[in-house]
PyMOL commands that place a pseudoatom at each C-alpha (Angstrom):
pseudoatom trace, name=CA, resn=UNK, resi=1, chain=A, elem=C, hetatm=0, pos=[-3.532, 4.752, 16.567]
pseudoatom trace, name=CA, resn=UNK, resi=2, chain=A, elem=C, hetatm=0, pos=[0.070, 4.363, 15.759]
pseudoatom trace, name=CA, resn=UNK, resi=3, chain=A, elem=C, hetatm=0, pos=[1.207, 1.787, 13.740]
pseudoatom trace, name=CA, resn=UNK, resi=4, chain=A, elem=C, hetatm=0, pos=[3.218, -1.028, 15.433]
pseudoatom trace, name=CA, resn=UNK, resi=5, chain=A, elem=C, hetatm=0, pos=[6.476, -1.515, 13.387]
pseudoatom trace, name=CA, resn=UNK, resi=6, chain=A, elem=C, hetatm=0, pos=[8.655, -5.250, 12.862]
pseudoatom trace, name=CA, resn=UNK, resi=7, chain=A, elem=C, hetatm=0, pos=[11.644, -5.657, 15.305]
pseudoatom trace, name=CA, resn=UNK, resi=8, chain=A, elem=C, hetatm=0, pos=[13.848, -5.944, 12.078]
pseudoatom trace, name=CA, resn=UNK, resi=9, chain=A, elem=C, hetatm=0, pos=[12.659, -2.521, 11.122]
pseudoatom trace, name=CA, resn=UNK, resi=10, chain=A, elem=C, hetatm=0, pos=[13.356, -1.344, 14.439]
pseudoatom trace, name=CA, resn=UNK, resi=11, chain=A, elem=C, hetatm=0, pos=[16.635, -2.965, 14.583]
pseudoatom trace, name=CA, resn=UNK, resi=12, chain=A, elem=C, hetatm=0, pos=[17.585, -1.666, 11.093]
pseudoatom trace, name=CA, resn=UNK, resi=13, chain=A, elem=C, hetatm=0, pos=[16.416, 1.790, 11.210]
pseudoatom trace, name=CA, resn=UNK, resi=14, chain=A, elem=C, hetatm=0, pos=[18.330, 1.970, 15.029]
pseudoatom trace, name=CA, resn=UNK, resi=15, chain=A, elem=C, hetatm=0, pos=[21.904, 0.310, 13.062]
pseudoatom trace, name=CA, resn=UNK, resi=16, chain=A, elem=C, hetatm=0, pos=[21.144, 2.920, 10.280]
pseudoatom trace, name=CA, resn=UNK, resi=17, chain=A, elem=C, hetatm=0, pos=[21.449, 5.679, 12.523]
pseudoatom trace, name=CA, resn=UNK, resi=18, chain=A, elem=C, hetatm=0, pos=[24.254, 4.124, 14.686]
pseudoatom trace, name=CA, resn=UNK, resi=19, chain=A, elem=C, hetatm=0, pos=[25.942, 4.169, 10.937]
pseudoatom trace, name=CA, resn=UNK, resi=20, chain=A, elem=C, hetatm=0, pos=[25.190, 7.447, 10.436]
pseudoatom trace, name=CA, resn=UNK, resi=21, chain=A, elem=C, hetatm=0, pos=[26.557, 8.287, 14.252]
pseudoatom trace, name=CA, resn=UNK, resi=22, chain=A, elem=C, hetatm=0, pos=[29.657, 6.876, 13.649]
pseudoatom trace, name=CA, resn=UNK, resi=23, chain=A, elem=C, hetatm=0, pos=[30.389, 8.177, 10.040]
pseudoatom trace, name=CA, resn=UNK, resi=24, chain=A, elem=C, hetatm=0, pos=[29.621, 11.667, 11.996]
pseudoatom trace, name=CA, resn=UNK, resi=25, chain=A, elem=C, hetatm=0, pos=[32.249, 11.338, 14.785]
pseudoatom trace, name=CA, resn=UNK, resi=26, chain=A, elem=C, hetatm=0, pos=[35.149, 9.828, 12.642]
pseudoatom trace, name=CA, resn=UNK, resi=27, chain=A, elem=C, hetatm=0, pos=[34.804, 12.618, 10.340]
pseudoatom trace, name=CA, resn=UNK, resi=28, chain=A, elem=C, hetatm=0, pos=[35.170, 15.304, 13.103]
pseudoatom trace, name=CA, resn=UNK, resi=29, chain=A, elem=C, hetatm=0, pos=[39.189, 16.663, 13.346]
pseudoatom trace, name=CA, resn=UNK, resi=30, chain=A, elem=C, hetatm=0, pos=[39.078, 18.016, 16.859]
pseudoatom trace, name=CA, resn=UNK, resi=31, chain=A, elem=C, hetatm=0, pos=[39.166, 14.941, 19.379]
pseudoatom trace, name=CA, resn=UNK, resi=32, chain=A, elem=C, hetatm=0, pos=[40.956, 11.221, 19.054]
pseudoatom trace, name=CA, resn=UNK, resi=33, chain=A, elem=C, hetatm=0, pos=[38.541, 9.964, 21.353]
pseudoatom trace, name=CA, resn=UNK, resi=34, chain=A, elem=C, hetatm=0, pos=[35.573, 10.461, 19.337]
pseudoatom trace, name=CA, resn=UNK, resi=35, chain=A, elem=C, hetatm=0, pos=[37.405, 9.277, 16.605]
pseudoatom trace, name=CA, resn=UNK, resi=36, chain=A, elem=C, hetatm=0, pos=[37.852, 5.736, 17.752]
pseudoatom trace, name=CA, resn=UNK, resi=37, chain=A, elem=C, hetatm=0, pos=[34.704, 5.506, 19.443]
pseudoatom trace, name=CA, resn=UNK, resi=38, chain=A, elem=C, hetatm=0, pos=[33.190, 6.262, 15.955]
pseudoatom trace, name=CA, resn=UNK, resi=39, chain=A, elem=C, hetatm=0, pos=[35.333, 3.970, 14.255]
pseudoatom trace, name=CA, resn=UNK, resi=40, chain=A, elem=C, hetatm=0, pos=[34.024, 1.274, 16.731]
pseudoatom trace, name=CA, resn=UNK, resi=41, chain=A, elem=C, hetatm=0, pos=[30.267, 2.271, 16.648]
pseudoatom trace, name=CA, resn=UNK, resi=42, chain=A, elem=C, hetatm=0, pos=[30.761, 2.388, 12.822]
pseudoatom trace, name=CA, resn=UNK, resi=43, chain=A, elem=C, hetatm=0, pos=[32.464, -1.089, 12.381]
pseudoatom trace, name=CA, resn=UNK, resi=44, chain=A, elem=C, hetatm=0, pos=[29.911, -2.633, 15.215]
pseudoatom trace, name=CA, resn=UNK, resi=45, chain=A, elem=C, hetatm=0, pos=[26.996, -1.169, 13.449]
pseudoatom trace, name=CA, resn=UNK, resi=46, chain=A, elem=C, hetatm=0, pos=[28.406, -2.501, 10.097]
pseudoatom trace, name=CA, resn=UNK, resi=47, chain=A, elem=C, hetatm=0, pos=[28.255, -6.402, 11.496]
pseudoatom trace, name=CA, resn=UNK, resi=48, chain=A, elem=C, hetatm=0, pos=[25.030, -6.096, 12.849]
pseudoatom trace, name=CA, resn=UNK, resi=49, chain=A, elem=C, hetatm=0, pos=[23.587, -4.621, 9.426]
pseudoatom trace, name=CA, resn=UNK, resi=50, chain=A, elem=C, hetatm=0, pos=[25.180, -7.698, 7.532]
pseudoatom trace, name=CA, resn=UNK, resi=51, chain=A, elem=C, hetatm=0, pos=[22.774, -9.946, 9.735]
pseudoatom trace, name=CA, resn=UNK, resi=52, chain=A, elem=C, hetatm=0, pos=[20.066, -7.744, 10.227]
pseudoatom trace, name=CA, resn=UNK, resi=53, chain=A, elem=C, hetatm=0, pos=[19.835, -7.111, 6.107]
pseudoatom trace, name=CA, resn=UNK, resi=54, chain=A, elem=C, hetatm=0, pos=[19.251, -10.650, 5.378]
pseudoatom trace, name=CA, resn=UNK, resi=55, chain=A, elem=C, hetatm=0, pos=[16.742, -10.788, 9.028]
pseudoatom trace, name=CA, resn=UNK, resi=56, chain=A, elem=C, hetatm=0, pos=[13.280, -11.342, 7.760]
pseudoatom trace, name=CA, resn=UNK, resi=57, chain=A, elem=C, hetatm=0, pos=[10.580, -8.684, 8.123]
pseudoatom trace, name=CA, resn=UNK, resi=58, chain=A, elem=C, hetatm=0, pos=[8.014, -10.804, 10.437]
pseudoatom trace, name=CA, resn=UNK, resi=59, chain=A, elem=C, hetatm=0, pos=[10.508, -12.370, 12.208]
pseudoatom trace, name=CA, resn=UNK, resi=60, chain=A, elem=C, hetatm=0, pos=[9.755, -12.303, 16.027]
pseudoatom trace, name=CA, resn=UNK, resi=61, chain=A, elem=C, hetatm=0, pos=[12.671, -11.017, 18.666]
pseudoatom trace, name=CA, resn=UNK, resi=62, chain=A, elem=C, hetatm=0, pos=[13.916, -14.555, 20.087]
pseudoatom trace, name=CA, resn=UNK, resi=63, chain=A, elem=C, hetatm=0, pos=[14.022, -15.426, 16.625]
pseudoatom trace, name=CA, resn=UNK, resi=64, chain=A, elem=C, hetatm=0, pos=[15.591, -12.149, 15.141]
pseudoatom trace, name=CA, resn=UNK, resi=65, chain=A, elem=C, hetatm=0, pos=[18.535, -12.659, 17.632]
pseudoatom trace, name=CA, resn=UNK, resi=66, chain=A, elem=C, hetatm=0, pos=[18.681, -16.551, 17.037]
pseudoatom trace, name=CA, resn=UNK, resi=67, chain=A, elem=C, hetatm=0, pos=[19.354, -15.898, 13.385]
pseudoatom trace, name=CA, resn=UNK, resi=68, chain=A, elem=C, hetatm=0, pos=[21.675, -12.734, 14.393]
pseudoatom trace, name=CA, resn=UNK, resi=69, chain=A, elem=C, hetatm=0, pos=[23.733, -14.551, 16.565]
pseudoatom trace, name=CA, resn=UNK, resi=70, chain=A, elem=C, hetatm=0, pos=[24.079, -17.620, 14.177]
pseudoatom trace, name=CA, resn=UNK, resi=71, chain=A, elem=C, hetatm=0, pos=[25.162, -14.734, 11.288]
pseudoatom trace, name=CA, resn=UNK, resi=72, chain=A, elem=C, hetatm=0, pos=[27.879, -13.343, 13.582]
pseudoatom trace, name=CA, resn=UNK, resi=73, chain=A, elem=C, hetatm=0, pos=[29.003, -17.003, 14.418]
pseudoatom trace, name=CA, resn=UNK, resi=74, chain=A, elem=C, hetatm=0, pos=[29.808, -17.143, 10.726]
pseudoatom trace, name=CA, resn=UNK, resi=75, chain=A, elem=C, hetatm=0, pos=[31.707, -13.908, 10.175]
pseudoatom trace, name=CA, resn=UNK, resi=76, chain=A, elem=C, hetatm=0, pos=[33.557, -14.358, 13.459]
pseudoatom trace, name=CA, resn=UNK, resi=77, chain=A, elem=C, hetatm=0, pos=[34.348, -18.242, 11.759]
pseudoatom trace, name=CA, resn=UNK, resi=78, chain=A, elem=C, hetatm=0, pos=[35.286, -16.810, 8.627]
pseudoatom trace, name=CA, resn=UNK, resi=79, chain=A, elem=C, hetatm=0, pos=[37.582, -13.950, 9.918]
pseudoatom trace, name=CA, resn=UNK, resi=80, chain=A, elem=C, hetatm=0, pos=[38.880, -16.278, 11.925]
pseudoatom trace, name=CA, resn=UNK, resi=81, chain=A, elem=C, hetatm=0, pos=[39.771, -18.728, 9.318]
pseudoatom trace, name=CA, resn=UNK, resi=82, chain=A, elem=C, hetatm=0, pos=[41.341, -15.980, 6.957]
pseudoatom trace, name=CA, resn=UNK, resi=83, chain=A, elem=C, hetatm=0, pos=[44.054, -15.145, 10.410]
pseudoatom trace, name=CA, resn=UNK, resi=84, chain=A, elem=C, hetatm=0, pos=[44.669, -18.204, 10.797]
pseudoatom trace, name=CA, resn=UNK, resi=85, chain=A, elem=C, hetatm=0, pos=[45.775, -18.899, 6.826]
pseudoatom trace, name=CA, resn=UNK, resi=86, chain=A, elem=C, hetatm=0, pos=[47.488, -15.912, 6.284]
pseudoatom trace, name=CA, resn=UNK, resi=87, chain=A, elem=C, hetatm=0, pos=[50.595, -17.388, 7.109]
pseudoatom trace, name=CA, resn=UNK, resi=88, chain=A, elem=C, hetatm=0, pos=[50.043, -20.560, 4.967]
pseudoatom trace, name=CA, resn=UNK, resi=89, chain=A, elem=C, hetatm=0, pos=[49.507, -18.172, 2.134]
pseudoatom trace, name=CA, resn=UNK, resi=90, chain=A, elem=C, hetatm=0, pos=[52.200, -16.142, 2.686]
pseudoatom trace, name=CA, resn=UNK, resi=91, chain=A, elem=C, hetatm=0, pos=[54.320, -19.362, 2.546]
pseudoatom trace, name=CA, resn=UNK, resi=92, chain=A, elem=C, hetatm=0, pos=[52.784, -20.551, -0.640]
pseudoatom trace, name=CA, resn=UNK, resi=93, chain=A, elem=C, hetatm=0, pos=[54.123, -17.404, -3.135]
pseudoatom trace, name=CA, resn=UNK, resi=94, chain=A, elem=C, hetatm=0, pos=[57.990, -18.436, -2.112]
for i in range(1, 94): cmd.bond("trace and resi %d" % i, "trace and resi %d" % (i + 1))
show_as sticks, trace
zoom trace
């Protein structure tokens, strides 16, 4: 009988190897393409790991991708915020 495994494992073992994909095609020379498509799997995977690291290990789906979503709503708030004050920084060293 196999041995049914978490979502978050599932969802972390599948961003590990989407890491690993994308750490594979940016380091290829031979085609620009692949390059950015690895630099976007790799950055995408990155994210997802942030929110899927701190995911807990009996967490069920709806509530895996609750919590996800509410992570990403964070970073996207927090890049966000450091755009948006660049300029006041810049400002502040003249």
């Amino acid at each position: 009988m196999a041995e049914k495994h978490a979502f978050a494992e599932r969802l972390e073992t599948t961003l590990i190897i989407g890491l690993l994909i994308g750490i594979a095609l940016i380091t290829q020379r031979y085609n620009l393409m692949l390059y950015k498509v690895g630099l976007s799997v790799l950055v995408v995977s990155t994210l997802l790991q942030i929110a899927v690291g701190n995911l807990s290990k009996d967490a069920t789906p709806i509530k895996g991708l609750i919590f996800i979503a509410k992570v990403l709503l964070v970073i996207v708030i927090v890049f966000s915020a450091g755009i948006l004050l660049v300029p006041t920084f810049a400002q502040l060293g003249r």
